[in-house]
N, CA and C atoms as an extended XYZ file, in Angstrom:
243
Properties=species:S:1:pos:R:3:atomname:S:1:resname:S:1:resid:I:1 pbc="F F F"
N       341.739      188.991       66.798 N   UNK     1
C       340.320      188.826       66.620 CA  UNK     1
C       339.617      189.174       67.919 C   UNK     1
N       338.839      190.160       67.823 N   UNK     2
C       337.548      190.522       68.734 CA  UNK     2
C       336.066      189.679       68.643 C   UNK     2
N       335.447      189.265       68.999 N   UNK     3
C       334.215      188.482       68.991 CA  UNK     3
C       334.325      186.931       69.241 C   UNK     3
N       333.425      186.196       68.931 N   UNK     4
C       332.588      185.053       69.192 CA  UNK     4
C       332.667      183.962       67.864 C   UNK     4
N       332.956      183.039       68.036 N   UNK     5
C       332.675      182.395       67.268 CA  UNK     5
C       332.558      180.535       67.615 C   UNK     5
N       331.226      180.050       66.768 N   UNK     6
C       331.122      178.677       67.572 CA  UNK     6
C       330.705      177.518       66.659 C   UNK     6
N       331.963      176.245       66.704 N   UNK     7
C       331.971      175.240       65.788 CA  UNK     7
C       331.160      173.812       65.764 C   UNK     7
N       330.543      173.848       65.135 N   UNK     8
C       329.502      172.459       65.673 CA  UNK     8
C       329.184      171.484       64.811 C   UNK     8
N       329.760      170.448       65.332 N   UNK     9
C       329.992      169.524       63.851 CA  UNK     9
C       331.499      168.605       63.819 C   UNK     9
N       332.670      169.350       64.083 N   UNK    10
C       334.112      169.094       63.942 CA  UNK    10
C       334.244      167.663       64.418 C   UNK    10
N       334.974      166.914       64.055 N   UNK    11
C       336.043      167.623       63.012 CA  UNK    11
C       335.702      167.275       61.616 C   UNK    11
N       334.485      167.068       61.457 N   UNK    12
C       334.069      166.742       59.521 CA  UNK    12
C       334.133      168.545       59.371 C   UNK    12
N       335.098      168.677       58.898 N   UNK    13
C       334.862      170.739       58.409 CA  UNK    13
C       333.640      170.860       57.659 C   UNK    13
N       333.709      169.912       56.963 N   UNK    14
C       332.423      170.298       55.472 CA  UNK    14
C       330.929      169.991       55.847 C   UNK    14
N       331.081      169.726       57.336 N   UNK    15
C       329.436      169.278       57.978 CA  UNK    15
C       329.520      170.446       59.293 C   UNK    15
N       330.359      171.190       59.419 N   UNK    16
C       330.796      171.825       60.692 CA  UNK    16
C       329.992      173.287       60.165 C   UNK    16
N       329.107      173.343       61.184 N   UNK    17
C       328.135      174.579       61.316 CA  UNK    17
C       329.301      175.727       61.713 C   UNK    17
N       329.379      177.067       61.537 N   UNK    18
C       330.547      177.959       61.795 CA  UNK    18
C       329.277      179.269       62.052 C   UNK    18
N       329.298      179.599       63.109 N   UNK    19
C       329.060      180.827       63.476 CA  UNK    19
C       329.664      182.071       64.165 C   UNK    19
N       330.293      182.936       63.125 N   UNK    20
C       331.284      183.575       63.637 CA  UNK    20
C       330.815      185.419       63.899 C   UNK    20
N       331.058      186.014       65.262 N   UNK    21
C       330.487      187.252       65.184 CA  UNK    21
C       331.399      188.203       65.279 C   UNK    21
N       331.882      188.897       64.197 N   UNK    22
C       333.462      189.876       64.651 CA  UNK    22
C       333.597      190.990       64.914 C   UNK    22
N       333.241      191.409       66.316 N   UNK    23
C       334.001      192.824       66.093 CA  UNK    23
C       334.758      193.325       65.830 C   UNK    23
N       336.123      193.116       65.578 N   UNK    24
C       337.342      193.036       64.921 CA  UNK    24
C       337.941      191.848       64.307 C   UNK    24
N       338.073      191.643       63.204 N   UNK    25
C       338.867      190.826       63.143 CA  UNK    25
C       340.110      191.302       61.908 C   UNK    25
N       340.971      191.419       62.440 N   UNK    26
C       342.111      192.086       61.488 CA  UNK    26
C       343.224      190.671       60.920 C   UNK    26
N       343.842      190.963       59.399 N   UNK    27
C       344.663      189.655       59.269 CA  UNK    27
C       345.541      190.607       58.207 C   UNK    27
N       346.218      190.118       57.080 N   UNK    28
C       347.030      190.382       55.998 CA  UNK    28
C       346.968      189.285       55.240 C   UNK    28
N       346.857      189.707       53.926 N   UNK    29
C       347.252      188.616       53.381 CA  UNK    29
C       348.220      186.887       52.896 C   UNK    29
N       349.520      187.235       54.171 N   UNK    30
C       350.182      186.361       54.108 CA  UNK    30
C       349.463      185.357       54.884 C   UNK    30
N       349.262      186.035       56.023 N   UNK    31
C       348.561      185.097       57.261 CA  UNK    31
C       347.473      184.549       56.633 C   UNK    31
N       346.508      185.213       56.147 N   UNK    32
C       345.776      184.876       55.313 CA  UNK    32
C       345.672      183.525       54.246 C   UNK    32
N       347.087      184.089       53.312 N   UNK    33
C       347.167      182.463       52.671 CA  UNK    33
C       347.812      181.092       53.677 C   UNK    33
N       348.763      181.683       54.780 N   UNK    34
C       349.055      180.648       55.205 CA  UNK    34
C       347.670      180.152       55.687 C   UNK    34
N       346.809      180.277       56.756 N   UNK    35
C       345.475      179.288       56.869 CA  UNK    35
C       344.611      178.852       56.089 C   UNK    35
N       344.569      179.412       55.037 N   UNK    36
C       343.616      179.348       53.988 CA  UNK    36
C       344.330      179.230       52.168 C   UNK    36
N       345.569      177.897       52.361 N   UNK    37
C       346.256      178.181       50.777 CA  UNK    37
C       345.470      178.084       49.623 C   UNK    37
N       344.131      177.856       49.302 N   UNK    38
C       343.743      178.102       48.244 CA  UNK    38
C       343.810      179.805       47.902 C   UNK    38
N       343.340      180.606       48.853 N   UNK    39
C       343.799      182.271       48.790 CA  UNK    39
C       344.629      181.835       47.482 C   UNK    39
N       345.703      181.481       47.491 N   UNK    40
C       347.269      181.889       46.530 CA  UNK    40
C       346.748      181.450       45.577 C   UNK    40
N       345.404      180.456       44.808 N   UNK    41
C       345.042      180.544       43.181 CA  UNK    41
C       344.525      181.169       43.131 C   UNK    41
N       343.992      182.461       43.716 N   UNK    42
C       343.181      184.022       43.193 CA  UNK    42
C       344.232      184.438       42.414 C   UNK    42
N       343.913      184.564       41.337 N   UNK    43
C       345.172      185.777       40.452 CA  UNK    43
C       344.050      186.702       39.905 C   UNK    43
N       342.627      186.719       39.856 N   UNK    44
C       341.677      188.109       39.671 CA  UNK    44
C       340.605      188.180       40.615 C   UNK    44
N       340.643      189.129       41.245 N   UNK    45
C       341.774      190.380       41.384 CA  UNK    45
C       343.033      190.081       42.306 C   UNK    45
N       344.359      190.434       41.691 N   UNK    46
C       345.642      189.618       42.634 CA  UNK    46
C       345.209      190.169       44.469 C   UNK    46
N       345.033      189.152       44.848 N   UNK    47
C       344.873      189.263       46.025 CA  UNK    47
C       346.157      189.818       46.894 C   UNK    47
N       347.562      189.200       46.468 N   UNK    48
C       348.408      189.711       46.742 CA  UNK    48
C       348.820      190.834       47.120 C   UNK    48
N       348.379      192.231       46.445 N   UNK    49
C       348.301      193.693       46.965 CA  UNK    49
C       347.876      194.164       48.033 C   UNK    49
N       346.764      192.809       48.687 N   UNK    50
C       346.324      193.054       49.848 CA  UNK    50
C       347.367      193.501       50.820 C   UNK    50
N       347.114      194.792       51.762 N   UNK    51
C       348.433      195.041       52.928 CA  UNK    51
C       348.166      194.423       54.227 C   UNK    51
N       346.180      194.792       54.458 N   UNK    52
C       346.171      194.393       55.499 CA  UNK    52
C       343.997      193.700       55.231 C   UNK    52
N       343.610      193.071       55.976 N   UNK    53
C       342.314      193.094       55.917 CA  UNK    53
C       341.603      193.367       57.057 C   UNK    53
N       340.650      194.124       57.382 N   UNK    54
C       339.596      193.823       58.269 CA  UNK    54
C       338.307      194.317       58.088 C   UNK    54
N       337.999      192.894       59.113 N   UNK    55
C       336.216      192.756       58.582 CA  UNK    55
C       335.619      193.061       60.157 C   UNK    55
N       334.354      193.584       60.099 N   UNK    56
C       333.603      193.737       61.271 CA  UNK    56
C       331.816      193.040       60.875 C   UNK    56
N       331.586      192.381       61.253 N   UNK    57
C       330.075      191.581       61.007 CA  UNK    57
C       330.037      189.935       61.574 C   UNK    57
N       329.347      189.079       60.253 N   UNK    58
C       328.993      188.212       60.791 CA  UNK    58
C       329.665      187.142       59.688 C   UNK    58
N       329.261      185.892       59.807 N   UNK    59
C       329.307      184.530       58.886 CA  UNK    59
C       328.905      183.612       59.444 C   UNK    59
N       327.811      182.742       59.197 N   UNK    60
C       327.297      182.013       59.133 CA  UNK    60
C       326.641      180.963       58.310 C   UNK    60
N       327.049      179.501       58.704 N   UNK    61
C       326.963      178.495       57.737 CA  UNK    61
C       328.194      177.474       57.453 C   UNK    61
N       328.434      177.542       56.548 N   UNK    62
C       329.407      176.206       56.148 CA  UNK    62
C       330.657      176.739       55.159 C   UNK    62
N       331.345      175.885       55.715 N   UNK    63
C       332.897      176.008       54.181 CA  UNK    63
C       331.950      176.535       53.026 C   UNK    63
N       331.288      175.720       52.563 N   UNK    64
C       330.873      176.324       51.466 CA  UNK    64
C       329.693      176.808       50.367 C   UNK    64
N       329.091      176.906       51.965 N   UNK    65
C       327.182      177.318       51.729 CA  UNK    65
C       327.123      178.185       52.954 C   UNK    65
N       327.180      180.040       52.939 N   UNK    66
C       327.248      180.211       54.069 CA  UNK    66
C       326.431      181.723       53.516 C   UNK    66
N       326.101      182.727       54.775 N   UNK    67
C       326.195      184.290       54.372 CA  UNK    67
C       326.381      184.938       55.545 C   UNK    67
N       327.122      186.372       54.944 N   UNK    68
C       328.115      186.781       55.492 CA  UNK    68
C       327.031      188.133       55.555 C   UNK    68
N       327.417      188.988       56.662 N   UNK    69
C       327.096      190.366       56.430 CA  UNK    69
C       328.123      191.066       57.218 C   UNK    69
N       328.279      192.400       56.689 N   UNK    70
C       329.460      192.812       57.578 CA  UNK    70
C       330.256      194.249       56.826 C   UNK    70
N       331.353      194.486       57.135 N   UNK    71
C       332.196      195.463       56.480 CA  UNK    71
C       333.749      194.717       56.021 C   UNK    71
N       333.979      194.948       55.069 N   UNK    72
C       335.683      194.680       55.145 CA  UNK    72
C       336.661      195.694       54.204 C   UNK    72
N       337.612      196.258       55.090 N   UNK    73
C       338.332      197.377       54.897 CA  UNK    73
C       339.510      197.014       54.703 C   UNK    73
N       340.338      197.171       53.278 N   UNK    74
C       341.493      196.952       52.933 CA  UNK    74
C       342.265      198.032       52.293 C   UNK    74
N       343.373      198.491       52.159 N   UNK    75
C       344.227      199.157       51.423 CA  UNK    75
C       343.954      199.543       50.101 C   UNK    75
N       342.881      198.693       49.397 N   UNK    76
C       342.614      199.039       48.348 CA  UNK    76
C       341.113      199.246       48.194 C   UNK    76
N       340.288      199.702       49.521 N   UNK    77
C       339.163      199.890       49.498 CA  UNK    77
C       338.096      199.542       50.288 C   UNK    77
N       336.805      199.303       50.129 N   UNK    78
C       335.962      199.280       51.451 CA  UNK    78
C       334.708      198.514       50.551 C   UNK    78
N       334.110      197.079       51.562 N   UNK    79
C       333.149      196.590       50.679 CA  UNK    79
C       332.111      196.263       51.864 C   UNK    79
N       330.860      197.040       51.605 N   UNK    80
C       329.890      196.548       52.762 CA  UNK    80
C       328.829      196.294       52.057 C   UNK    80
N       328.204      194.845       52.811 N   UNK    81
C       327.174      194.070       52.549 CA  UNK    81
C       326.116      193.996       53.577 C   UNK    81
């Protein structure tokens, strides 16, 4: 991971402000589910095929009220917001 990112709030995660700025941030999907095991109940679209991920932008906000802008480039394609 390339960039910035800053946690404010911790350790309540679900009150923890997350401001993250990436110039790189590259992962795969294993690594992926290991920090994040809900990943592994996606079965649409199988996330699994994933080879590799990376995103370049932003995220800001919360576990689970947040917005994101950015690029993310995977093996199976390219999604910019």
């Amino acid at each position: 991971m390339k960039g910035d990112v800053t946690l404010t709030g911790l350790p309540a995660i679900n009150q923890t402000l997350i401001d993250f700025k990436a110039d790189n941030f590259n992962t795969t999907y294993n690594d992926a589910a290991a920090f994040i095991p809900a990943v592994r109940k996606v079965t649409s679209p199988d996330l699994r095929q994933l080879q590799y991920i990376r995103f370049h932008g932003s995220f800001t906000g919360f576990i689970r009220d947040f917005v994101t802008f950015g690029t993310i480039q995977t093996n199976l394609g390219v999604i910019k917001k």
